[in-house]
KOLTISE-430774 format. One record per residue (C-alpha): z, x, y; residue in one letter. Coordinates in Angstrom, 2 decimals, always signed. Example, Ala and Ser with C-alpha at 12.3 -4.5 7.8 and 13.67 -1.06 7.14 Angstrom:
# KOLTISE-430774
<rec up="+7.80" east="+12.30" north="-4.50" rest="a"/>
<rec up="+7.14" east="+13.67" north="-1.06" rest="s"/>
***
This chain:
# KOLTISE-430774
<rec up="+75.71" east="-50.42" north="-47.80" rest="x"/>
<rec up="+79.18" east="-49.90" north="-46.21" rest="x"/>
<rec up="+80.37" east="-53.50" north="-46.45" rest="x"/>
<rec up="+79.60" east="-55.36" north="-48.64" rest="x"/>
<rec up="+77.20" east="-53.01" north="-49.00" rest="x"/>
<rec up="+76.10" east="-49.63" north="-48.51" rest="x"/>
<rec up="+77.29" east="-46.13" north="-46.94" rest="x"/>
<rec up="+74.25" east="-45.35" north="-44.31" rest="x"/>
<rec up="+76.79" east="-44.30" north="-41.91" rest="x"/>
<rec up="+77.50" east="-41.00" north="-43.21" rest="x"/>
<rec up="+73.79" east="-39.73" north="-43.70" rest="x"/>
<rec up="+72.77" east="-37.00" north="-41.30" rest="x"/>
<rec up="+70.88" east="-37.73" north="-38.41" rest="x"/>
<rec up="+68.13" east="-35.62" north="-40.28" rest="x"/>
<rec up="+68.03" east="-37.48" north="-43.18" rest="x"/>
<rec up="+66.10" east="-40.75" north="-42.45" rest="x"/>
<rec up="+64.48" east="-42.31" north="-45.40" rest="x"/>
<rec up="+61.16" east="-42.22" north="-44.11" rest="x"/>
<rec up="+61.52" east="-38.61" north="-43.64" rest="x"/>
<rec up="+62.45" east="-37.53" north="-46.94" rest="x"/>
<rec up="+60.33" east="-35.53" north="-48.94" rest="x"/>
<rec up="+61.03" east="-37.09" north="-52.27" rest="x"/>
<rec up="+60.62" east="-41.09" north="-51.47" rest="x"/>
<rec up="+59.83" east="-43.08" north="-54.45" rest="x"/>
<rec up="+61.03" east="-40.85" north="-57.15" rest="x"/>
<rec up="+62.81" east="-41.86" north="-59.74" rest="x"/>
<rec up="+66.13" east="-39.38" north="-60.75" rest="x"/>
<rec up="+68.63" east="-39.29" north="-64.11" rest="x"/>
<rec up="+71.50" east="-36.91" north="-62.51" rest="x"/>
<rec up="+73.45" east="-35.63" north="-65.58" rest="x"/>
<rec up="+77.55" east="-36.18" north="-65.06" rest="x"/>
<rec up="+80.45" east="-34.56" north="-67.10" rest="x"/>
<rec up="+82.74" east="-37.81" north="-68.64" rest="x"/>
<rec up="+84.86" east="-36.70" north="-65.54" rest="x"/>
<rec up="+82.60" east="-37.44" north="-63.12" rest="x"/>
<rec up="+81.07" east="-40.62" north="-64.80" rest="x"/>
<rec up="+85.20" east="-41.44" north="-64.71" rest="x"/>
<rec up="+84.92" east="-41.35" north="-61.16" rest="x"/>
<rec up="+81.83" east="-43.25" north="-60.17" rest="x"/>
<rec up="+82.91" east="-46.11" north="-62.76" rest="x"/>
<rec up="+86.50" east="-46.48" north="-61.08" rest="x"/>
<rec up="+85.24" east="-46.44" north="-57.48" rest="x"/>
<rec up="+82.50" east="-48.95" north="-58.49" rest="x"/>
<rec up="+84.98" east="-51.47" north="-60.05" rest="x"/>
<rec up="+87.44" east="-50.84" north="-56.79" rest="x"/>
<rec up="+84.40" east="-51.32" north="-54.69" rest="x"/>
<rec up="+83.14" east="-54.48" north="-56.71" rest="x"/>
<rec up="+86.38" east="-56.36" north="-56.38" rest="x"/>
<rec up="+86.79" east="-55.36" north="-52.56" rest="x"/>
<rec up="+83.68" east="-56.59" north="-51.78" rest="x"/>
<rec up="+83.74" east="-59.80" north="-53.20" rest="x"/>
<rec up="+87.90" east="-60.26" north="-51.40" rest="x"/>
<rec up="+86.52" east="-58.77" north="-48.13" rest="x"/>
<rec up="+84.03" east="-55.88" north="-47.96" rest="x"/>
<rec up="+83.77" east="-52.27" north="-47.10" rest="x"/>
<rec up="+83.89" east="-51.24" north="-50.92" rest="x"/>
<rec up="+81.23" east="-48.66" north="-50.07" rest="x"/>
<rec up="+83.78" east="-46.61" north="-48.65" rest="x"/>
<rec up="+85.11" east="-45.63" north="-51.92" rest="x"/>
<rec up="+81.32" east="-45.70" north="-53.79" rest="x"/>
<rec up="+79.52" east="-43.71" north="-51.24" rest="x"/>
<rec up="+81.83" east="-40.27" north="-50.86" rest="x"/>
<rec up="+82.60" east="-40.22" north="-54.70" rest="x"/>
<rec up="+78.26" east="-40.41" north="-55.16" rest="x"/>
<rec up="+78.31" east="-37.45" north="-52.98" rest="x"/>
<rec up="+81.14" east="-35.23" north="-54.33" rest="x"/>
<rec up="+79.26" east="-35.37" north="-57.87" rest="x"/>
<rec up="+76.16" east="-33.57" north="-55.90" rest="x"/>
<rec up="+73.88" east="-36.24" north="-55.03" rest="x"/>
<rec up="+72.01" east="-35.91" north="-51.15" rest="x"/>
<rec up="+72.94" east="-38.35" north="-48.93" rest="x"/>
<rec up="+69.73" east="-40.44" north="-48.80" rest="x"/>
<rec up="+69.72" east="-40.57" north="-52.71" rest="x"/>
<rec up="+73.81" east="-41.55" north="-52.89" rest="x"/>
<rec up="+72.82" east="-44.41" north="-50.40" rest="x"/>
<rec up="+70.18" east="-45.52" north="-52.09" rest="x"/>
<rec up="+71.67" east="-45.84" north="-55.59" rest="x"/>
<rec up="+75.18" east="-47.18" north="-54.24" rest="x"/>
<rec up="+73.53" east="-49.77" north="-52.26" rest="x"/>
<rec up="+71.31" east="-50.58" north="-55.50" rest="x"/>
<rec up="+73.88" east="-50.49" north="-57.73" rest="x"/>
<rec up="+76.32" east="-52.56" north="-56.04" rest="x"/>
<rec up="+73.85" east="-55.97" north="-55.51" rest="x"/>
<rec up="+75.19" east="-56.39" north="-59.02" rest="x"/>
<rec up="+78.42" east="-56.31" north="-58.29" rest="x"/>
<rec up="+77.67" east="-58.66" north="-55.01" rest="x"/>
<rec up="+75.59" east="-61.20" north="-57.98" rest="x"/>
<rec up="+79.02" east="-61.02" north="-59.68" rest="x"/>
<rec up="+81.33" east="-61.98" north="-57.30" rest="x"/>
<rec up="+79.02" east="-64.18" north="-55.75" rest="x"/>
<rec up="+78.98" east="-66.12" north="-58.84" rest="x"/>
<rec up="+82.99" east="-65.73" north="-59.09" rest="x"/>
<rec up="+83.15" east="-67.95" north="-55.74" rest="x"/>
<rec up="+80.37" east="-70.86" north="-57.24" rest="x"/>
<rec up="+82.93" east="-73.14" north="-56.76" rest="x"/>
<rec up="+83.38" east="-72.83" north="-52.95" rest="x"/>
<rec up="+79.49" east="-72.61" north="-52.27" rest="x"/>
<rec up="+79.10" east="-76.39" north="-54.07" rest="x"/>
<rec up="+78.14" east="-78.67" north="-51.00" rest="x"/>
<rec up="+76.79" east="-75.57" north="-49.00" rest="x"/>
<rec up="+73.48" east="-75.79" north="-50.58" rest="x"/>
<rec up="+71.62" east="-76.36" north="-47.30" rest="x"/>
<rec up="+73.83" east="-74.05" north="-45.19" rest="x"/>
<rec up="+73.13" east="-71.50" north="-47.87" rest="x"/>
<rec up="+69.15" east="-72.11" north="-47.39" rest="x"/>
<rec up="+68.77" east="-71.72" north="-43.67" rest="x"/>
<rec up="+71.66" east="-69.04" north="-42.63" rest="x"/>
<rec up="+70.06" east="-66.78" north="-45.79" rest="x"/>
<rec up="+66.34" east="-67.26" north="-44.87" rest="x"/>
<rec up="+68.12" east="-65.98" north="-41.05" rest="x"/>
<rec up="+69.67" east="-62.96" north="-43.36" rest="x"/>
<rec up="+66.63" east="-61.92" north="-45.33" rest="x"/>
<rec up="+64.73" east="-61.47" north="-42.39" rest="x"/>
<rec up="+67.43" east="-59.66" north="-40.03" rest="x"/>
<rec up="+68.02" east="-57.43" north="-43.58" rest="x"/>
<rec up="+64.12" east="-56.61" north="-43.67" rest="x"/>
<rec up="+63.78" east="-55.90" north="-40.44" rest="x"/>
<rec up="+67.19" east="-54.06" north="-40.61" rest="x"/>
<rec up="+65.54" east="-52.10" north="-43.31" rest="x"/>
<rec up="+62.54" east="-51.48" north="-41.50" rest="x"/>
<rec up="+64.12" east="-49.97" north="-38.49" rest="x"/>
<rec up="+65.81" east="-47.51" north="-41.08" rest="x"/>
<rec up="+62.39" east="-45.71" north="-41.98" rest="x"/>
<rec up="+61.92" east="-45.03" north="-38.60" rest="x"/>
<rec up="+64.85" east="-44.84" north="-36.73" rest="x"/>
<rec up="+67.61" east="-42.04" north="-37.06" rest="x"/>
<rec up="+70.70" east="-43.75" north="-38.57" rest="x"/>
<rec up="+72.75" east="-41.81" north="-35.53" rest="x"/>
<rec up="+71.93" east="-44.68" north="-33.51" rest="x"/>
<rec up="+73.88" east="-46.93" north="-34.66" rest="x"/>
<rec up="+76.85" east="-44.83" north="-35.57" rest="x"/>
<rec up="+78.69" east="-44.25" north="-32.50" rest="x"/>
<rec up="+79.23" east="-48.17" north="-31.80" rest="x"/>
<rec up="+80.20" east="-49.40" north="-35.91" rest="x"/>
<rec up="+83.42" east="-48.27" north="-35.23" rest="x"/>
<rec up="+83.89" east="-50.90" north="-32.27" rest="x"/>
<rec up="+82.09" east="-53.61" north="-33.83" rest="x"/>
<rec up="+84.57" east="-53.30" north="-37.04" rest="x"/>
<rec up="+87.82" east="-53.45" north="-34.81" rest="x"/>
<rec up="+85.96" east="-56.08" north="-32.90" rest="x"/>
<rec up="+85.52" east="-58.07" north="-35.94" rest="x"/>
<rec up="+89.54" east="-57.39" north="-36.87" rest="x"/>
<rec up="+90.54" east="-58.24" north="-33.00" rest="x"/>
<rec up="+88.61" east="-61.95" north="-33.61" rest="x"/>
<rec up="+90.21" east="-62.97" north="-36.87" rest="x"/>
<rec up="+93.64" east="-61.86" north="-35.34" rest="x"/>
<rec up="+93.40" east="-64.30" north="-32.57" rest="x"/>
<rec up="+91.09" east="-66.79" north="-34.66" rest="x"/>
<rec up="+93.84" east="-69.55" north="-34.53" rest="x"/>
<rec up="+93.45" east="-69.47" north="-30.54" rest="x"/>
<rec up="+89.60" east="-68.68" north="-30.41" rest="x"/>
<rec up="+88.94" east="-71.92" north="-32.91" rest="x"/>
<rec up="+90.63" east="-74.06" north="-30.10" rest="x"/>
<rec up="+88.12" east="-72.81" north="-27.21" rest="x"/>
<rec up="+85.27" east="-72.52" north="-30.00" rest="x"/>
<rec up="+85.64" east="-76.65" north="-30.87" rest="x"/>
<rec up="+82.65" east="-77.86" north="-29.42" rest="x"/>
<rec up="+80.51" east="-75.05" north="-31.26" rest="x"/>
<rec up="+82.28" east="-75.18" north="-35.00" rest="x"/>
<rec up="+82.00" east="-78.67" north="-34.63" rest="x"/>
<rec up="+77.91" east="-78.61" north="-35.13" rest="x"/>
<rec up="+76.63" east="-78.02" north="-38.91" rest="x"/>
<rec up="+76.36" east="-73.97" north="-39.25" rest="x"/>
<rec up="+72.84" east="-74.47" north="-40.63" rest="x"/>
<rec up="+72.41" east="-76.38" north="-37.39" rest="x"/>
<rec up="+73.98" east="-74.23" north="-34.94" rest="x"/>
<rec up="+71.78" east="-71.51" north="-32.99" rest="x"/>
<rec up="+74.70" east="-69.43" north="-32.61" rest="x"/>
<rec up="+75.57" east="-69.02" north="-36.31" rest="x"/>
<rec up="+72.41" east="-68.64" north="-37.04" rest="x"/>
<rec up="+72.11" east="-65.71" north="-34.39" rest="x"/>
<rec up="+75.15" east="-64.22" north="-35.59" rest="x"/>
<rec up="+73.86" east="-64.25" north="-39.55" rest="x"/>
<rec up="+70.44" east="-62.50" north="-38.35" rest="x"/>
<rec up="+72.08" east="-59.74" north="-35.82" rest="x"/>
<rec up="+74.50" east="-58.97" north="-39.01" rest="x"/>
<rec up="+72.24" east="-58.65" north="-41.27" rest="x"/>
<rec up="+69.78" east="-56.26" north="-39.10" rest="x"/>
<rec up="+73.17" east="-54.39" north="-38.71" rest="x"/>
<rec up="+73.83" east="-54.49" north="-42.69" rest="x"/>
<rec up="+70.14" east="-53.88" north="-43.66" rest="x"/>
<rec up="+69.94" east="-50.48" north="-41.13" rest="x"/>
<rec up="+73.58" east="-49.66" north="-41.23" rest="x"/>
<rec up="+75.85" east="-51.56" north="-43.28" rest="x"/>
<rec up="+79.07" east="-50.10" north="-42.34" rest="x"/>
<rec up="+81.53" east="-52.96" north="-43.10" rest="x"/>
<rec up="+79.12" east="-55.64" north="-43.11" rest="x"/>
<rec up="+81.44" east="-58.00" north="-45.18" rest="x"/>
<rec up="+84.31" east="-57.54" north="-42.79" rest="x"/>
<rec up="+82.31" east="-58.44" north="-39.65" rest="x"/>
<rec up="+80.54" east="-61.18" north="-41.01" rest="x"/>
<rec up="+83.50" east="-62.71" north="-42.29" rest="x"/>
<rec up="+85.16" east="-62.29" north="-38.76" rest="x"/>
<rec up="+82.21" east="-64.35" north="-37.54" rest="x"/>
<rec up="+82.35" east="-66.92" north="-39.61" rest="x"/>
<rec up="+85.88" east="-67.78" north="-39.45" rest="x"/>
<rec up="+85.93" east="-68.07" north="-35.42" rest="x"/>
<rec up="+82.20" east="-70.00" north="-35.40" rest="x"/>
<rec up="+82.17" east="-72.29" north="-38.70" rest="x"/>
<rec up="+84.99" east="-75.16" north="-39.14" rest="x"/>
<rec up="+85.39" east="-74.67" north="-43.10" rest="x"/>
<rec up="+87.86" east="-74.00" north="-45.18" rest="x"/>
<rec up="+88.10" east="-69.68" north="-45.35" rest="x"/>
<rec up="+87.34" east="-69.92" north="-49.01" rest="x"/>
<rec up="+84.15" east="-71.54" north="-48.52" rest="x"/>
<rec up="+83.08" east="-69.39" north="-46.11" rest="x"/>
<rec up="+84.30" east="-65.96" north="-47.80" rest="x"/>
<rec up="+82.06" east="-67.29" north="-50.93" rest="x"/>
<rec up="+79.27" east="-67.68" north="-48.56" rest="x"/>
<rec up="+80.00" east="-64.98" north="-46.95" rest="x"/>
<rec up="+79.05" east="-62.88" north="-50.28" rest="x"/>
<rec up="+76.08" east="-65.06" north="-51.23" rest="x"/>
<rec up="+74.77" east="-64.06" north="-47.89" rest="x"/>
<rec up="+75.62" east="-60.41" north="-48.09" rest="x"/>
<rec up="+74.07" east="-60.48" north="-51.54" rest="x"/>
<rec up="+70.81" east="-61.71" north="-50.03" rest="x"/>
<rec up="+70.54" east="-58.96" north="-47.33" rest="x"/>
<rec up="+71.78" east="-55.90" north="-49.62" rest="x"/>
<rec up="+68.87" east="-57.48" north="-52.03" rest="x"/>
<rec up="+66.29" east="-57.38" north="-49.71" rest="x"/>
<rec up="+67.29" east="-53.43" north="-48.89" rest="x"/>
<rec up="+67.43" east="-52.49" north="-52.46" rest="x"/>
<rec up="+64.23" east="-53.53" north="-52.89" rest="x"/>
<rec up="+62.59" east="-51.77" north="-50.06" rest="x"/>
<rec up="+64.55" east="-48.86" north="-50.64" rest="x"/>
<rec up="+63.63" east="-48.12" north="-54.34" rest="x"/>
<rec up="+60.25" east="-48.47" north="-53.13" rest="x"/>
<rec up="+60.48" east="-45.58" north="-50.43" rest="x"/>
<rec up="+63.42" east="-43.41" north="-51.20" rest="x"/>
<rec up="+64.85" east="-41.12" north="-54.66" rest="x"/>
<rec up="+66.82" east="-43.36" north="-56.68" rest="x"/>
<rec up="+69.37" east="-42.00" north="-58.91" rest="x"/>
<rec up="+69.14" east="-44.45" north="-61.92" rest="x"/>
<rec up="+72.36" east="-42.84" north="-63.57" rest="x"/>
<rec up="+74.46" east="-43.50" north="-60.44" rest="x"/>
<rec up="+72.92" east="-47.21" north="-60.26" rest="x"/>
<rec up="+73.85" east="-47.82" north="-63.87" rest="x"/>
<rec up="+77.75" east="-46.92" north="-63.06" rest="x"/>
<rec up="+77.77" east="-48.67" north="-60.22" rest="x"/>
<rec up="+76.37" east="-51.77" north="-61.49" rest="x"/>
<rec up="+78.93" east="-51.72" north="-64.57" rest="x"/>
<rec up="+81.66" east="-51.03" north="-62.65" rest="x"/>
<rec up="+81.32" east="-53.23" north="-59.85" rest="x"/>
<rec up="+80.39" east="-56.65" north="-61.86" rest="x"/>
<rec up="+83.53" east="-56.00" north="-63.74" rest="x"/>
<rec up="+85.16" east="-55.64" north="-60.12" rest="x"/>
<rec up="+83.37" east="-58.26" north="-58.57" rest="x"/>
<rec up="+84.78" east="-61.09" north="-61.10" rest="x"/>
<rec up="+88.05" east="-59.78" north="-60.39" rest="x"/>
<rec up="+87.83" east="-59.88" north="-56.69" rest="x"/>
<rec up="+87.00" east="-63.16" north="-56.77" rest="x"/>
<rec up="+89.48" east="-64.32" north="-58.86" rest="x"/>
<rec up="+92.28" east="-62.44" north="-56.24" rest="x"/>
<rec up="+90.21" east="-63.87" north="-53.16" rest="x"/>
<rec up="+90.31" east="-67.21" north="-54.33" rest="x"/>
<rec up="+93.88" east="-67.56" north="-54.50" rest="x"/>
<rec up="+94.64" east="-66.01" north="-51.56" rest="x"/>
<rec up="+95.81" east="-68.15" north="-48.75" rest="x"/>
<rec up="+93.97" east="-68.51" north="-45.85" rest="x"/>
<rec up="+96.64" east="-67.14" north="-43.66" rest="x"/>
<rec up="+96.79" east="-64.25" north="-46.08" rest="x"/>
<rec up="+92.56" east="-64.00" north="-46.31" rest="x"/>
<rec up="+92.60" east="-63.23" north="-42.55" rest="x"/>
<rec up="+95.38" east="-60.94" north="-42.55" rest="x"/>
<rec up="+93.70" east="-59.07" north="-45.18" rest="x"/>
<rec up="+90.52" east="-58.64" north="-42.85" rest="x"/>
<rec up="+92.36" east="-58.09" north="-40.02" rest="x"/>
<rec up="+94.27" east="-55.20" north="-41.97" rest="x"/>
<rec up="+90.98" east="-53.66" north="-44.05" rest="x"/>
<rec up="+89.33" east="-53.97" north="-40.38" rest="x"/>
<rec up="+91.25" east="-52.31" north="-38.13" rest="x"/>
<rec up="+91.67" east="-49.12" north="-40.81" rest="x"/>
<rec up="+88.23" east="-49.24" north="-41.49" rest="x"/>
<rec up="+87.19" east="-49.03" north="-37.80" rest="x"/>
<rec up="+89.91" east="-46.40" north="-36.97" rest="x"/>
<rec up="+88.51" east="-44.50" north="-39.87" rest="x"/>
<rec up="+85.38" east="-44.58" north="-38.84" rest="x"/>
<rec up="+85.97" east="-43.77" north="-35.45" rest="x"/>
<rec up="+88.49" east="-40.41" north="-36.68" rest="x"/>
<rec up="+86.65" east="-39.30" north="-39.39" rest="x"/>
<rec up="+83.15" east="-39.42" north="-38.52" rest="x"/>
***
């Protein structure tokens, strides 16, 4: 997933999972030590992005492809091997979810279910339809957390309910996960966005939530994907390596970033995510 997790964006219109010819089989792709090189750094860049912000499946994704995998199978395996590097940072922000146990409960129930069905709509639906808008929905999400200080203000009598309790969290958890479980293209960064301008929490708290939820939905995926669609078990292997290495030093960055600095950094990773997106198809 593109985001916290996963690269869907860039598979041909062609290429949905349910229409691929080789679903469910397993694959060991052989790699020179140069190519293994590359899939290791971009895993350990994508598993400390991920757990500062998101979008590390912009690095994972293209470098899957350039060492010949097809699309469907590089999305598979990057969004299968990153959930370890998601378990890793998650972990790396324990300290922020204490005291969110029940918040944690009923927002990820909301994101299990909009990543299944999110999923779901993925072995049926061309991912095309979904790829013209990510590229407004990311700068949207940038565009929020620049003006968060002003939004919170107008936003008081909503972030003053429990998020758990709130019907507009919740709503926002479930349409973001459908998004990440279908599409995924900066997941991390958008759901971040939300949280910031709808919970009233310190942006630590909710950037380690923010991964413990992203973790749930890229889970969820993962599964249903290595049930339906090639898996490269090589790839996975780097990936997962790489990116729990990167993840423990993502959150050890994230965590002593200041807030002011954690929203400039989504603002920033945002807006050139979106704009890359929308150039460079």
């Amino acid at each position: 997933m593109l985001g916290s997790t996963g690269a869907r964006s860039n598979i041909p219109p062609a290429s949905g999972i349910a229409r691929h010819p080789a679903r469910g089989r397993c694959i060991l792709h052989d790699v020179s030590p140069i190519e293994a090189a590359a899939v290791l750094a971009a895993g350990f860049a994508a598993g400390m992005l991920n757990a500062i912000v998101g979008s590390g499946s912009l690095l994972t994704f293209p470098t899957l492809l350039a060492i010949g995998l097809p699309p469907v199978t590089a999305n598979v395996s990057n969004t299968i091997g990153l959930v370890f590097g998601g378990i890793s940072g998650t972990l790396g922000y324990r300290r922020e979810l204490v005291g969110q146990r029940d918040r944690l409960i009923r927002l990820g129930i909301a994101g299990l279910l909009g990543g299944t069905v999110g999923a779901a709509l993925l072995l049926v639906l061309p991912p095309a339809a979904f790829r013209q808008i990510v590229p407004f929905l990311v700068l949207f999400a940038a565009g929020i957390t620049a003006i968060q200080p002003s939004l919170t203000q107008r936003l008081e009598h909503i972030r003053s309910r429990p998020a758990h309790d709130n019907p507009l969290v919740v709503l926002a958890v479930f349409l973001t996960a459908i998004y990440g479980g279908y599409f995924g293209a900066a997941q991390g960064v958008i759901l971040l966005a939300l949280l910031l301008v709808l919970v009233n929490d310190d942006p630590h708290r909710l950037n380690g939530l923010k991964n413990a939820l992203i973790l749930g939905v890229n889970a969820i995926a993962a599964v249903i994907f290595a049930l339906v669609a090639p898996v490269d078990w090589t790839a996975v292997l780097l990936l997962a390596v790489s990116s729990i290495v990167g993840g423990q030093l993502g959150a050890t960055v994230g965590r002593r970033l200041s807030p002011g600095a954690l929203r400039l950094a989504v603002v920033v990773l945002g807006t050139v995510v979106g704009l890359r997106l929308l150039l460079l198809p």
